[in-house]
DRENPA-3360 file (N, C-alpha, C; in nm, 2 decimals, always signed):
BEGIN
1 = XXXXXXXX = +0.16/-1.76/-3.92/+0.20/-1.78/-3.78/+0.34/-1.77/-3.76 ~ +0.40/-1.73/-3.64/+0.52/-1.71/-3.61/+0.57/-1.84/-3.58 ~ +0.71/-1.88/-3.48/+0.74/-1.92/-3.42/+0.72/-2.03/-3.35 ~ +0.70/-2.15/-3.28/+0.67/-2.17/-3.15/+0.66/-2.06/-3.04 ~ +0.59/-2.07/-2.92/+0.59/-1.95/-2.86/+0.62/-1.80/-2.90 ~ +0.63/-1.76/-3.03/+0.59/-1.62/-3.05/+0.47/-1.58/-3.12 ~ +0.43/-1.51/-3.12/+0.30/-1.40/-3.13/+0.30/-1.44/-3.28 ~ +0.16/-1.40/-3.34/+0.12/-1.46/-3.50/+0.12/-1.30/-3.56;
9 = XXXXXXXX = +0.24/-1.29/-3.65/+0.32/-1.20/-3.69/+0.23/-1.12/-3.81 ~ +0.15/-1.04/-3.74/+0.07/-0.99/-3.88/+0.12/-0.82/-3.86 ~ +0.14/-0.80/-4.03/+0.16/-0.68/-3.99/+0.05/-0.57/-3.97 ~ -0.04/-0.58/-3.98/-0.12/-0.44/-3.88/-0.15/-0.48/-3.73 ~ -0.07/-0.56/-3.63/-0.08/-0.58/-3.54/+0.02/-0.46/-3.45 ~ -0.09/-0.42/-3.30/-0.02/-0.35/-3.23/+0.01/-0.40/-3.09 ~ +0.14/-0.39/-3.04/+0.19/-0.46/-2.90/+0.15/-0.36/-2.86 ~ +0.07/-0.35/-2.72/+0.08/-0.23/-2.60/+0.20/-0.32/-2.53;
17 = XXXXXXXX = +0.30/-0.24/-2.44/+0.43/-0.31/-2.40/+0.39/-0.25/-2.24 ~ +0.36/-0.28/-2.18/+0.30/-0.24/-2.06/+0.47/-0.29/-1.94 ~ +0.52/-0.09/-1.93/+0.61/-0.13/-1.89/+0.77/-0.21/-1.87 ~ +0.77/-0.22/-1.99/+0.88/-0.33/-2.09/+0.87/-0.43/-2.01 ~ +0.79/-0.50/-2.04/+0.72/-0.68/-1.96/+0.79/-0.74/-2.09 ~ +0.75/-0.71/-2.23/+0.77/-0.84/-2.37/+0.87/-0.80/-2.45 ~ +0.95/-0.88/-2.42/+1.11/-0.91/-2.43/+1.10/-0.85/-2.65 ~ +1.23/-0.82/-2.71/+1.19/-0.76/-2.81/+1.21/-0.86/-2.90;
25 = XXXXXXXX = +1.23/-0.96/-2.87/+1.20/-1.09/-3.00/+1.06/-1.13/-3.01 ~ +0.97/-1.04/-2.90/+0.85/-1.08/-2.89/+0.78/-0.93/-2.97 ~ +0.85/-0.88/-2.98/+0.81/-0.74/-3.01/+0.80/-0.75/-3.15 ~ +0.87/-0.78/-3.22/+0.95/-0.75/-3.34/+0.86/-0.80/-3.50 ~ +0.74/-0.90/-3.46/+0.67/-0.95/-3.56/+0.61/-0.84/-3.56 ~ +0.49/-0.75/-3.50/+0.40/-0.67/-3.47/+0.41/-0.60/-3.56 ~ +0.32/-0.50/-3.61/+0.37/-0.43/-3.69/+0.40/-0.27/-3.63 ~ +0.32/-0.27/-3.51/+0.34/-0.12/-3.44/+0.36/-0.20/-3.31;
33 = XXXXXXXX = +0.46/-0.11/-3.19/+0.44/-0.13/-3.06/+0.44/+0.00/-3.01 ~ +0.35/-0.02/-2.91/+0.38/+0.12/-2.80/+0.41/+0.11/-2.67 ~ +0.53/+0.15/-2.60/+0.52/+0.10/-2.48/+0.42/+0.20/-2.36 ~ +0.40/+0.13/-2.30/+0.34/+0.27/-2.19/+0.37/+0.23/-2.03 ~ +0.40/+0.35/-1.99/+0.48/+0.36/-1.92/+0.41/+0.45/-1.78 ~ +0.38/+0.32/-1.68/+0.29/+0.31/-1.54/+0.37/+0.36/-1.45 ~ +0.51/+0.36/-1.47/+0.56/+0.45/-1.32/+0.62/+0.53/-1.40 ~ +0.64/+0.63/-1.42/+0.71/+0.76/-1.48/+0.85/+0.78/-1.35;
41 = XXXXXXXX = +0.93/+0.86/-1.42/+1.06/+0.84/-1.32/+1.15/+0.76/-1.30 ~ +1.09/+0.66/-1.25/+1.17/+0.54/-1.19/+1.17/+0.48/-1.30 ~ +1.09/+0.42/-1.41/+1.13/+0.34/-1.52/+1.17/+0.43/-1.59 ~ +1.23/+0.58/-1.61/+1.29/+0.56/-1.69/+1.46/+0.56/-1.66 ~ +1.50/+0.57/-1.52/+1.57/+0.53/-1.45/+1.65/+0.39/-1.45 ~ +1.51/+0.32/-1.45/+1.55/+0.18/-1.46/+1.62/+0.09/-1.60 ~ +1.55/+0.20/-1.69/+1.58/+0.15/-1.83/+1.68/+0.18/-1.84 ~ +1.78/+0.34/-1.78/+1.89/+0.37/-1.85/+2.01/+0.28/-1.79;
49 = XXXXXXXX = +1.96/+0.23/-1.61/+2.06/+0.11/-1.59/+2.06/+0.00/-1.62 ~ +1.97/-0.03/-1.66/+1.93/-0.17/-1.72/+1.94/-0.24/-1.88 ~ +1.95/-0.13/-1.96/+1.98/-0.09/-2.09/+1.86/-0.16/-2.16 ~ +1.76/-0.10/-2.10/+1.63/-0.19/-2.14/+1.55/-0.18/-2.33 ~ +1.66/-0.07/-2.39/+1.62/-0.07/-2.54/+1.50/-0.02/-2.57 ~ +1.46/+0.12/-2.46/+1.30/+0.18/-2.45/+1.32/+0.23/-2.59 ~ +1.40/+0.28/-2.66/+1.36/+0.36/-2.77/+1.34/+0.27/-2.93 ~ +1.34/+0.12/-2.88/+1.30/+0.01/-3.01/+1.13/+0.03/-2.99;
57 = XXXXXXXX = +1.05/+0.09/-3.00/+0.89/+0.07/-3.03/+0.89/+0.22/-3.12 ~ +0.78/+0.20/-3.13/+0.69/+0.33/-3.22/+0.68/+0.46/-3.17 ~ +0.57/+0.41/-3.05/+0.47/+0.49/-2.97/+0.56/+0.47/-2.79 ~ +0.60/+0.56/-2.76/+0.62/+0.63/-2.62/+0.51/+0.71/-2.50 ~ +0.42/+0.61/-2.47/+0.33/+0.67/-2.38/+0.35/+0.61/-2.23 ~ +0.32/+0.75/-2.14/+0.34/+0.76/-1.98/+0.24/+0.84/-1.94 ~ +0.21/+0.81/-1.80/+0.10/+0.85/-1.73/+0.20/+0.97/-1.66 ~ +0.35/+1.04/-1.70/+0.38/+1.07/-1.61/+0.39/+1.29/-1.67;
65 = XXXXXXXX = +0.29/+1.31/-1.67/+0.26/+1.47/-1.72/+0.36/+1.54/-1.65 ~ +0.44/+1.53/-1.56/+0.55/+1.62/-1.59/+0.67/+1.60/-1.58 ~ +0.73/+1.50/-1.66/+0.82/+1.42/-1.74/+0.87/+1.55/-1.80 ~ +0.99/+1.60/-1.77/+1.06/+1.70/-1.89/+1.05/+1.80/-1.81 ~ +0.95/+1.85/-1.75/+0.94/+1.97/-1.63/+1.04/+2.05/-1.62 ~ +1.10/+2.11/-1.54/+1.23/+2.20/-1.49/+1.24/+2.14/-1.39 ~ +1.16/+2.10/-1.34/+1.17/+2.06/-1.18/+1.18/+1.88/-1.16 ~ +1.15/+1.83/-1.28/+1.17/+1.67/-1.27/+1.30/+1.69/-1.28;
73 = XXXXXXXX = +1.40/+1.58/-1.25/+1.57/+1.56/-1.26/+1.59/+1.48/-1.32 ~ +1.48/+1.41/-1.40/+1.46/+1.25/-1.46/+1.49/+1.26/-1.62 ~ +1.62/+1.21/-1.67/+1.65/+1.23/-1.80/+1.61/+1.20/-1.87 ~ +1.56/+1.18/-2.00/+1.48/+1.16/-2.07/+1.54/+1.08/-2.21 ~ +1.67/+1.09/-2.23/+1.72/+1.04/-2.33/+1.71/+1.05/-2.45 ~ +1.64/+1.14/-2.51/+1.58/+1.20/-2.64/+1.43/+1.06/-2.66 ~ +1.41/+1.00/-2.56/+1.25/+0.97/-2.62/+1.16/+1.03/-2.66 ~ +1.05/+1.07/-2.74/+0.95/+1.15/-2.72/+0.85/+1.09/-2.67;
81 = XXXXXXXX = +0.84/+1.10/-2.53/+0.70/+1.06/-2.42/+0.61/+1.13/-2.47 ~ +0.48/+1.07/-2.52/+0.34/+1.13/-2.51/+0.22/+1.06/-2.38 ~ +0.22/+1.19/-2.34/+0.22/+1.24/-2.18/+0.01/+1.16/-2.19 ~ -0.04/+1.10/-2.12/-0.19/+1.04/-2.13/-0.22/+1.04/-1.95 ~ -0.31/+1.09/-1.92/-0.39/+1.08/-1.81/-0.45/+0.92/-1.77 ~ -0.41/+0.83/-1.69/-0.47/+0.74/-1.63/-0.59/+0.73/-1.61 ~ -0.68/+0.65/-1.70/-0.82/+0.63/-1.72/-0.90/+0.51/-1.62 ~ -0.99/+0.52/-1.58/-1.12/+0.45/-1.51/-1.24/+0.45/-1.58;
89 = XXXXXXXX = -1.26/+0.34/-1.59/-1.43/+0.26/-1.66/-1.53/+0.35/-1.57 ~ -1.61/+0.47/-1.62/-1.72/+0.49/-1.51/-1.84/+0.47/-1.50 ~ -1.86/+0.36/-1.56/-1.95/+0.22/-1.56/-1.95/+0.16/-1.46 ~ -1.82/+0.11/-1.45/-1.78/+0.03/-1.35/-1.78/+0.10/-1.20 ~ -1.75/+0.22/-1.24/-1.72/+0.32/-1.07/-1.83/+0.44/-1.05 ~ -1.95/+0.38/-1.07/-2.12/+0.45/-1.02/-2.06/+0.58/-0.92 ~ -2.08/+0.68/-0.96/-2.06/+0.84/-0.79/-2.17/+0.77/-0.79 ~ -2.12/+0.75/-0.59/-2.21/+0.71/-0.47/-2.26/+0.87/-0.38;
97 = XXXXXXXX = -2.36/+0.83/-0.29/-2.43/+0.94/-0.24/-2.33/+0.98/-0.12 ~ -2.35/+1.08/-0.04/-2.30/+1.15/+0.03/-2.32/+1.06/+0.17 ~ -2.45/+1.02/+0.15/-2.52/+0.92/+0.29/-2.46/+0.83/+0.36 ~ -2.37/+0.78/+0.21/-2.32/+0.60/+0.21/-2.16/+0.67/+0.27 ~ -2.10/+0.79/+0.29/-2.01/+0.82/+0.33/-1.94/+0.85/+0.47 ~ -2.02/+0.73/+0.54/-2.01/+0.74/+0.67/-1.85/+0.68/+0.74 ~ -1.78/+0.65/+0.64/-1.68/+0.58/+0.71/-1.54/+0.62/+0.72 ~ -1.43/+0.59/+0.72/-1.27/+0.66/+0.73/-1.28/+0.71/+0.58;
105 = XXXXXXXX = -1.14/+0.78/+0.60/-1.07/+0.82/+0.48/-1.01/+0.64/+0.48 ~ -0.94/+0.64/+0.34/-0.89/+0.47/+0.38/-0.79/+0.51/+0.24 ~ -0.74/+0.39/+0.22/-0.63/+0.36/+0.09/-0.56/+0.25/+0.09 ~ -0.50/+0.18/-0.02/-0.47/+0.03/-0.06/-0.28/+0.05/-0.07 ~ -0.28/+0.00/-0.02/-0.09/+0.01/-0.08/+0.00/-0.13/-0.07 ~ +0.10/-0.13/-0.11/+0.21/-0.24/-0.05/+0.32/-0.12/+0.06 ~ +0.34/-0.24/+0.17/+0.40/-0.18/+0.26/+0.60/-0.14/+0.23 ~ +0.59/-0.22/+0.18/+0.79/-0.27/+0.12/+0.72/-0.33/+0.01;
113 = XXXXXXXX = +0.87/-0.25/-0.09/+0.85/-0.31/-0.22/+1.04/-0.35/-0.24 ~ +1.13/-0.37/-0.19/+1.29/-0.35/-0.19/+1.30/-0.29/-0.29 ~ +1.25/-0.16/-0.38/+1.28/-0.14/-0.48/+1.35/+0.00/-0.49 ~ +1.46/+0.05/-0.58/+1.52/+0.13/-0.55/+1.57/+0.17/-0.69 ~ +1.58/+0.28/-0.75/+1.63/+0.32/-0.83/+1.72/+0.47/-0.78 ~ +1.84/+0.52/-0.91/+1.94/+0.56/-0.88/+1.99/+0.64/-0.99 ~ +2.00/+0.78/-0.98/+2.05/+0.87/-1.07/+2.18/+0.96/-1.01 ~ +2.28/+0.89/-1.08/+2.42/+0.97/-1.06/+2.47/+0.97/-0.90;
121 = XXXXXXXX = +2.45/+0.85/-0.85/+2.45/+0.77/-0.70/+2.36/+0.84/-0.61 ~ +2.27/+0.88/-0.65/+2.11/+0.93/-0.57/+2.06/+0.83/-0.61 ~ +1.97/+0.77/-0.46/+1.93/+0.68/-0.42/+1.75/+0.73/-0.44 ~ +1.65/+0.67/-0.50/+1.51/+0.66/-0.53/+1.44/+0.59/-0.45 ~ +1.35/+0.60/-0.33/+1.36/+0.51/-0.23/+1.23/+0.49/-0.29 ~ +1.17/+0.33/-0.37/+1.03/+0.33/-0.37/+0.92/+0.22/-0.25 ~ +0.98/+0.25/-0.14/+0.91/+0.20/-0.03/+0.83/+0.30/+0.02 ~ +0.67/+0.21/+0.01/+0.55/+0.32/+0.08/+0.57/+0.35/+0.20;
129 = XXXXXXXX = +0.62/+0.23/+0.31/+0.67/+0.25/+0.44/+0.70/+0.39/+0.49 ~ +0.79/+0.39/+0.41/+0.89/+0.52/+0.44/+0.76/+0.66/+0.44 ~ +0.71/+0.65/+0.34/+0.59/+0.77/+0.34/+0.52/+0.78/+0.39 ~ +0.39/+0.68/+0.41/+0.32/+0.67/+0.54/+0.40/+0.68/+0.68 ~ +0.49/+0.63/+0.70/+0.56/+0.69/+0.83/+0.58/+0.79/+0.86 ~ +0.63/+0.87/+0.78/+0.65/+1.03/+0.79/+0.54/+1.07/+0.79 ~ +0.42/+1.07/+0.76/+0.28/+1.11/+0.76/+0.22/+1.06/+0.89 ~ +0.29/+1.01/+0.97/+0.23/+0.89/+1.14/+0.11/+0.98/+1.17;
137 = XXXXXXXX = +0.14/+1.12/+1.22/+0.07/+1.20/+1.27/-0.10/+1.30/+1.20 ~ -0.07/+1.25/+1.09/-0.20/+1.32/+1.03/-0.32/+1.25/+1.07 ~ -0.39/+1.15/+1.09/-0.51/+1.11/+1.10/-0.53/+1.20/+1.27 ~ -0.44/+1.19/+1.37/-0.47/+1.26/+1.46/-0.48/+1.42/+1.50 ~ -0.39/+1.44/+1.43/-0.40/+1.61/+1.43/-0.52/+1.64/+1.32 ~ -0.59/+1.57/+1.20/-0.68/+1.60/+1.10/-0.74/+1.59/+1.20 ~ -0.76/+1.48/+1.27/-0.93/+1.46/+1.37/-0.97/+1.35/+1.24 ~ -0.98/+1.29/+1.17/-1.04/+1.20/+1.15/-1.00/+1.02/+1.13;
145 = XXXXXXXX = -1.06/+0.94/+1.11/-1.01/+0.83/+1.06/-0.96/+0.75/+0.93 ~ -0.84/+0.69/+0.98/-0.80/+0.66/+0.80/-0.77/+0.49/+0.84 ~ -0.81/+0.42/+0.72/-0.83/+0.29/+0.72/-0.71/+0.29/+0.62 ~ -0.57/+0.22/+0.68/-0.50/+0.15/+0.59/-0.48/+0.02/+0.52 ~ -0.53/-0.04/+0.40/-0.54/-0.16/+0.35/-0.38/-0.21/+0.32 ~ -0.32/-0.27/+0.41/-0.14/-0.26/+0.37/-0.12/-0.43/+0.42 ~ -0.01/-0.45/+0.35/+0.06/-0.60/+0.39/+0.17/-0.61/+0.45 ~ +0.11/-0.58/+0.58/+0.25/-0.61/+0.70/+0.20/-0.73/+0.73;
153 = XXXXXXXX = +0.33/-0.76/+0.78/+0.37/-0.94/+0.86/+0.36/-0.95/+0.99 ~ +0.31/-1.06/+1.01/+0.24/-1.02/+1.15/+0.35/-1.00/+1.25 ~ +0.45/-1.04/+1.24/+0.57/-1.03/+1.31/+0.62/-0.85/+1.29 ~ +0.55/-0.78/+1.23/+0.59/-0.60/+1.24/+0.54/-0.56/+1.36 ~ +0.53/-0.59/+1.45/+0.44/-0.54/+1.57/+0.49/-0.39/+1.62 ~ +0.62/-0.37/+1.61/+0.66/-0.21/+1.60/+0.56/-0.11/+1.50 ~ +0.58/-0.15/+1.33/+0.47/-0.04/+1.26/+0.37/-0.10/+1.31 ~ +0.29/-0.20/+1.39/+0.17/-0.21/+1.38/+0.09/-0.13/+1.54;
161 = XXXXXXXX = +0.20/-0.10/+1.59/+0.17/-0.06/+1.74/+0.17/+0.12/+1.66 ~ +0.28/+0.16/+1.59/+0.29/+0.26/+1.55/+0.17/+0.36/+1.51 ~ +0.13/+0.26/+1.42/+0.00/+0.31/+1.37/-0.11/+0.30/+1.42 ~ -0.15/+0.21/+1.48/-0.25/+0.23/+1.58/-0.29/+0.33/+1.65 ~ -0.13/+0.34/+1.76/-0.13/+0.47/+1.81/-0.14/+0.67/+1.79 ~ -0.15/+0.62/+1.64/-0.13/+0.74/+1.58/-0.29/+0.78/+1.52 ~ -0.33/+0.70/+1.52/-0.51/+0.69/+1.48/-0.55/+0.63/+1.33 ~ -0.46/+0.51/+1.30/-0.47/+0.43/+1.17/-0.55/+0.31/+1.21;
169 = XXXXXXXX = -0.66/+0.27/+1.17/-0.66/+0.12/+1.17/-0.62/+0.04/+1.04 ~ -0.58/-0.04/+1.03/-0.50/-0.17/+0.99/-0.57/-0.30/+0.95 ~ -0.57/-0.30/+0.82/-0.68/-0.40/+0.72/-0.60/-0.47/+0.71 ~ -0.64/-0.64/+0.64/-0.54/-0.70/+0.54/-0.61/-0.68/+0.42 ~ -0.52/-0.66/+0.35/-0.58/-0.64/+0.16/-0.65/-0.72/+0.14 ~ -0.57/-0.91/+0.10/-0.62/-0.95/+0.07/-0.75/-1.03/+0.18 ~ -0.82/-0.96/+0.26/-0.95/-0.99/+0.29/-1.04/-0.84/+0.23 ~ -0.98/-0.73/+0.28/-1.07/-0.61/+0.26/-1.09/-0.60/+0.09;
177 = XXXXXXXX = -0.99/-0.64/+0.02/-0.98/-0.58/-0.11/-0.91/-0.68/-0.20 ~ -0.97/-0.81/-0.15/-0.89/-0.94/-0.25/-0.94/-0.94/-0.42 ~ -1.07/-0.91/-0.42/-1.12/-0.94/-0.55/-1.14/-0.79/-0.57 ~ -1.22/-0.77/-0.74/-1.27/-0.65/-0.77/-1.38/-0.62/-0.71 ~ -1.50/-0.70/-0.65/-1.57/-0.62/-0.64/-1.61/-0.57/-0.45 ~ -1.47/-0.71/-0.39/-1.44/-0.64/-0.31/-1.41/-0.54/-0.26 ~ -1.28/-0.47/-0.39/-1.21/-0.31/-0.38/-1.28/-0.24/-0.43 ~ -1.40/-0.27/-0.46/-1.49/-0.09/-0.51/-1.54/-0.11/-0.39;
185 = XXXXXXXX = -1.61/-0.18/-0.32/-1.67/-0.21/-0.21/-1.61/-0.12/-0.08 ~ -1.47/-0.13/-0.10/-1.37/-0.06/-0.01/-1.36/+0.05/-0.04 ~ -1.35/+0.09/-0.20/-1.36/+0.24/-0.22/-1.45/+0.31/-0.16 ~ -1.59/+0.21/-0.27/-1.72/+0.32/-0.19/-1.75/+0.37/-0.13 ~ -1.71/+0.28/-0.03/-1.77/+0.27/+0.12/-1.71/+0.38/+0.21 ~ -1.59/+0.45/+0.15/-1.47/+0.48/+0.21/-1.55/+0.64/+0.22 ~ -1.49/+0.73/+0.33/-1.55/+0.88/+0.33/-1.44/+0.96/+0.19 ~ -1.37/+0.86/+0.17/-1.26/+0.97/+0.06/-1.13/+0.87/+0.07;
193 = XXXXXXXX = -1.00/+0.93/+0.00/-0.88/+0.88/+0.01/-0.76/+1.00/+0.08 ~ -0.73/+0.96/+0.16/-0.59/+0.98/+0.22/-0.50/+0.89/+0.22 ~ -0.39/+0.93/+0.07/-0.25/+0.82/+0.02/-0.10/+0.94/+0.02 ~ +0.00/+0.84/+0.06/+0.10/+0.89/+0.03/+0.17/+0.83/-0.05 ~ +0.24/+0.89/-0.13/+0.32/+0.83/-0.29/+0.44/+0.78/-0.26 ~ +0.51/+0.70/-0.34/+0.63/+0.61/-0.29/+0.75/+0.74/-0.29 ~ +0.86/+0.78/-0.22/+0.92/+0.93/-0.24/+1.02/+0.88/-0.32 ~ +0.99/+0.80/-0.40/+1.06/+0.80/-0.54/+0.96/+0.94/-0.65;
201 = XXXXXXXX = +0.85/+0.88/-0.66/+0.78/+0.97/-0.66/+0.78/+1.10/-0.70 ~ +0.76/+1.11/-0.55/+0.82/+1.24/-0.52/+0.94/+1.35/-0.52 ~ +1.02/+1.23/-0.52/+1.16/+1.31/-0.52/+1.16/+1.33/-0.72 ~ +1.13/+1.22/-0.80/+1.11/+1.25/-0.93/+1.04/+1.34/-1.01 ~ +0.94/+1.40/-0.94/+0.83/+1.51/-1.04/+0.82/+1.52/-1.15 ~ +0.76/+1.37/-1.20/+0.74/+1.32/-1.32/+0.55/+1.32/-1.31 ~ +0.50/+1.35/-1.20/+0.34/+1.40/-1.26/+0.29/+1.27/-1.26 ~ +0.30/+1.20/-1.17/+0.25/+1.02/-1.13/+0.13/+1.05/-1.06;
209 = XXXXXXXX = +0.05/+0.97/-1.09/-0.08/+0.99/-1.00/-0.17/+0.86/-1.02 ~ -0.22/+0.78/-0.93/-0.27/+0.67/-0.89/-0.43/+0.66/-0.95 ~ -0.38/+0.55/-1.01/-0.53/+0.44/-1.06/-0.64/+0.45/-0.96 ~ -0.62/+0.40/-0.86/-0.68/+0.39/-0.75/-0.76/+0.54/-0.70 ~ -0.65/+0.63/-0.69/-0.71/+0.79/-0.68/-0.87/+0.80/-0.78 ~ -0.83/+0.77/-0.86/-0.90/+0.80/-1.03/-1.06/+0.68/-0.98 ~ -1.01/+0.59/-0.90/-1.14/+0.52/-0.91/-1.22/+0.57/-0.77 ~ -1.14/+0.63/-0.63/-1.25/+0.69/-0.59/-1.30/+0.82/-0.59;
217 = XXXXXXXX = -1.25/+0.92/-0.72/-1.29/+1.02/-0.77/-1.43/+1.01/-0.84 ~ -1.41/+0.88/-0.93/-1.50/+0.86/-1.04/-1.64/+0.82/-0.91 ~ -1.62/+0.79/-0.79/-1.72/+0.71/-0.70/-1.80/+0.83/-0.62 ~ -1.71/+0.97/-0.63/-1.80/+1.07/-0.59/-1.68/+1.09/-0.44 ~ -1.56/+1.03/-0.43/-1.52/+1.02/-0.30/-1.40/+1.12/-0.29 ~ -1.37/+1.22/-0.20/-1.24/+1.33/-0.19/-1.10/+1.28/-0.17 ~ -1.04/+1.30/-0.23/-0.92/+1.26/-0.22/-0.79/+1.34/-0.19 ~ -0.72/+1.31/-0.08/-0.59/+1.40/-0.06/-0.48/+1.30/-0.05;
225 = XXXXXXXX = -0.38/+1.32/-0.14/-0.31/+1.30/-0.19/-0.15/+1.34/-0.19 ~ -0.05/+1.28/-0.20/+0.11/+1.38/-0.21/+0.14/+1.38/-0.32 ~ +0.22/+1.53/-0.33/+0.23/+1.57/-0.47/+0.35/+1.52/-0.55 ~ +0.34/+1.49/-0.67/+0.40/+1.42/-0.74/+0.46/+1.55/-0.87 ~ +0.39/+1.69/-0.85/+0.43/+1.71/-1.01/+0.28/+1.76/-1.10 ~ +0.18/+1.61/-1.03/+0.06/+1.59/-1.12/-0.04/+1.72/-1.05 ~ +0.01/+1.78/-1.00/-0.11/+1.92/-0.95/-0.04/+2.04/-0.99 ~ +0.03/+2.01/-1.06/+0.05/+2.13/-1.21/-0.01/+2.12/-1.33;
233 = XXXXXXXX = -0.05/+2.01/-1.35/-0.14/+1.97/-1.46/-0.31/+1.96/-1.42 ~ -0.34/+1.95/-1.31/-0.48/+1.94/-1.28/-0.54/+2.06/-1.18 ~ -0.67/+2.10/-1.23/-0.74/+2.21/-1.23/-0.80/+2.20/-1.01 ~ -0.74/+2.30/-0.95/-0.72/+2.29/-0.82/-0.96/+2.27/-0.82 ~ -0.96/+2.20/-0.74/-1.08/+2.17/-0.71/-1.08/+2.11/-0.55 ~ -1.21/+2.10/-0.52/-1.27/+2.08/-0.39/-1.25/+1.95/-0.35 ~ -1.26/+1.86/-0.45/-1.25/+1.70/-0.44/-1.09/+1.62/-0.44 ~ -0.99/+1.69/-0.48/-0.90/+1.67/-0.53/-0.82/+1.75/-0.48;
241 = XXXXXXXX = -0.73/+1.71/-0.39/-0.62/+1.79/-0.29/-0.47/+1.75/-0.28 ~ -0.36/+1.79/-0.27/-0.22/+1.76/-0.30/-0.15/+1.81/-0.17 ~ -0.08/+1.77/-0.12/+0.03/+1.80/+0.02/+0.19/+1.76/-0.04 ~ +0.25/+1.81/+0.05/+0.34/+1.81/+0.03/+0.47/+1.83/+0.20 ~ +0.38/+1.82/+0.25/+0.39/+1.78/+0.45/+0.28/+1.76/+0.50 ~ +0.35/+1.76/+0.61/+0.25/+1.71/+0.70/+0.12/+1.80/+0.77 ~ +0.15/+1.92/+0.77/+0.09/+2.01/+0.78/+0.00/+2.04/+0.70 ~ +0.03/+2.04/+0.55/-0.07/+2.07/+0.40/-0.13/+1.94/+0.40;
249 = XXXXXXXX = -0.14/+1.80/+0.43/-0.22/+1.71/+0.47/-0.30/+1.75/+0.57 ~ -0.29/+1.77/+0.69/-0.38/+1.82/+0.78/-0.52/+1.92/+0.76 ~ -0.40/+2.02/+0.66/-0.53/+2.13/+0.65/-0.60/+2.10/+0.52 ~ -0.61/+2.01/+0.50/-0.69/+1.94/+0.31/-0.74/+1.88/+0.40 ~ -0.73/+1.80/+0.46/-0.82/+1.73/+0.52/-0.95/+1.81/+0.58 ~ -0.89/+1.86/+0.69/-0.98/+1.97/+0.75/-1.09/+2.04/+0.67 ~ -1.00/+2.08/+0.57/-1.07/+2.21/+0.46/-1.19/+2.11/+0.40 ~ -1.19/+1.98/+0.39/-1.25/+1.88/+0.32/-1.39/+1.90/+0.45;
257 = XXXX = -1.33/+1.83/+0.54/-1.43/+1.81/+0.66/-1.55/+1.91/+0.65 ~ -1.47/+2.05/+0.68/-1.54/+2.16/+0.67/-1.69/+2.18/+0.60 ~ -1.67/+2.14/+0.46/-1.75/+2.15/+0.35/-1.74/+2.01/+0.27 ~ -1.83/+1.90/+0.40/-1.82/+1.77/+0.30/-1.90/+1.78/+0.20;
% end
């Protein structure tokens, strides 16, 4: 055994470092660590201001497939990222029938996050706010309905009048989607997903693409989506749609409706 409070130091033991969460005196008994790396972009942004010591582990894994791109601007620092697709239990996430598809498009987010990252005084805006706003107008020009599960304060009565009026209805998470089996509940149930990506994101083209997407794909449910990068890596299909305005949201949508 190690330490008080540190980890029981065997060497065939492996850290997954989810993120750089475990500090490296917590690292360092293990015999292998791998970090993996849930926002592509922005952490590795954050590491180079932060001097976060990403390149002390073994194993370098990111969900972010186009990391290194021509078109990402996100430096890499001589790590070698090995690039893994974001996985879902599809045990857990049963495809539902077309019947049970009676309801909005919908999606789960945080509304503000103050979070901001910065390359060579370019500013990373990773507030959802900002992106769902610029998108105000799609559920009405699509013609259909989208259920946002977001955590505004009740005191926002500006975005909340905003959205309304634009053809959003307005959940709180933690009732619609507090526990797990309340958020498959919310997936299922859902006619598809209509989400916009934080335009850190976006502006990064590191090939980010949401857990959440992945679980109502696996449920049988269409998803349109902003593009991150990650629809250079995935095979263009019916179920699975990418925008990049407001307009190419519109017509995914449509093109969806068309041929539920």
């Amino acid at each position: 055994g190690g330490a008080a409070g540190a980890p029981d130091r065997r060497a065939d033991g492996l850290l997954l470092n989810l993120a750089h969460s475990v500090p490296r005196a917590f690292r360092d008994g293990f015999g292998r660590t791998a970090l993996f790396d849930l926002d592509p972009g922005t952490f590795q942004l954050w590491a180079r201001e932060w001097d976060m010591g990403v390149g002390a582990h073994d194993v370098h894994l990111t969900i972010g497939m186009h990391l290194g791109a021509a078109d990402s601007p996100i430096p890499l620092h001589g790590i070698d990222w090995q690039r893994v697709w974001p996985a879902v239990h599809l045990a857990s996430w049963p495809r539902q029938s077309t019947a049970s598809a009676a309801g909005a498009y919908s999606t789960v987010t945080q509304w503000w996050s103050q979070q901001y990252a910065f390359l060579d005084g370019d500013e990373y805006d990773c507030n959802k706010r900002t992106a769902f706003m610029a998108c105000l107008d799609v559920p009405r020009r699509a013609g259909v309905p989208v259920t946002i599960a977001a955590n505004l304060h009740a005191d926002e009565t500006a975005d909340r009048a905003a959205l309304a009026a634009h053809g959003w209805s307005l959940v709180d998470p933690h009732q619609a989607c507090g526990s797990p089996a309340a958020f498959r509940h919310f997936v299922q149930t859902a006619r598809g997903e209509f989400s916009c990506a934080k335009p850190a994101y976006v502006k990064a083209r590191a090939g980010w693409i949401s857990d959440r997407t992945l679980c109502y794909l696996a449920s049988g449910r269409p998803c349109v989506v902003e593009a991150t990068g990650a629809e250079c890596h995935l095979p263009a299909t019916a179920g699975l749609r990418f925008f990049s305005s407001v307009a190419e949201a519109v017509d995914e949508l449509q093109a969806i409706e068309r041929d539920y």
